[in-house]
C-alpha positions in Angstrom: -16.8 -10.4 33.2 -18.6 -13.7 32.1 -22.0 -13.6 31.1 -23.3 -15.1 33.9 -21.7 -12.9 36.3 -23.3 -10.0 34.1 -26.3 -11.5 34.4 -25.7 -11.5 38.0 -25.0 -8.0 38.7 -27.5 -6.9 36.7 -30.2 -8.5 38.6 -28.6 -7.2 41.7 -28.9 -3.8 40.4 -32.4 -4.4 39.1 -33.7 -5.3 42.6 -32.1 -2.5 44.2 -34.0 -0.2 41.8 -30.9 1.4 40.0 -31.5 0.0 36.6 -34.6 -1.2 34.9 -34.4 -3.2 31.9 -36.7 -3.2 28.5 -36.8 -6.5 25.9 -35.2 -5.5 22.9 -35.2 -8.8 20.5 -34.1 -11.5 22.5 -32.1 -9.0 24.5 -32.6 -6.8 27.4 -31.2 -3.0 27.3 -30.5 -1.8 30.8 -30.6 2.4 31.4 -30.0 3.7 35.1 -32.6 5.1 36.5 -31.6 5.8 40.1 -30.7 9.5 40.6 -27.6 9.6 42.8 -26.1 6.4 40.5 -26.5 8.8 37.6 -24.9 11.7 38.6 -21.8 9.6 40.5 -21.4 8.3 36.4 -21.5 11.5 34.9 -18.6 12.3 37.3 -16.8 9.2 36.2 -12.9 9.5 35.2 -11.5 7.8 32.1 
């Protein structure tokens, strides 16, 4: 994906409450924090 549509999905998952995001330099780092997102990635298949 482009940067922008990163951007994008990012604030989509932001305002749905799944991820949260904390400055880090002139960068953001994203974690999950929604529950059922979390466990559906630790299900994930490579």
């Amino acid at each position: 994906m482009k940067d922008p549509a990163v951007s994008q999905a990012l604030g989509l998952l932001r305002a749905a409450g799944v991820v949260e995001g904390d400055k880090d330099g002139r960068g953001v780092r994203y974690r999950v924090v929604d529950d059922a997102s979390t466990e559906l990635l630790k299900h994930r298949v490579l």
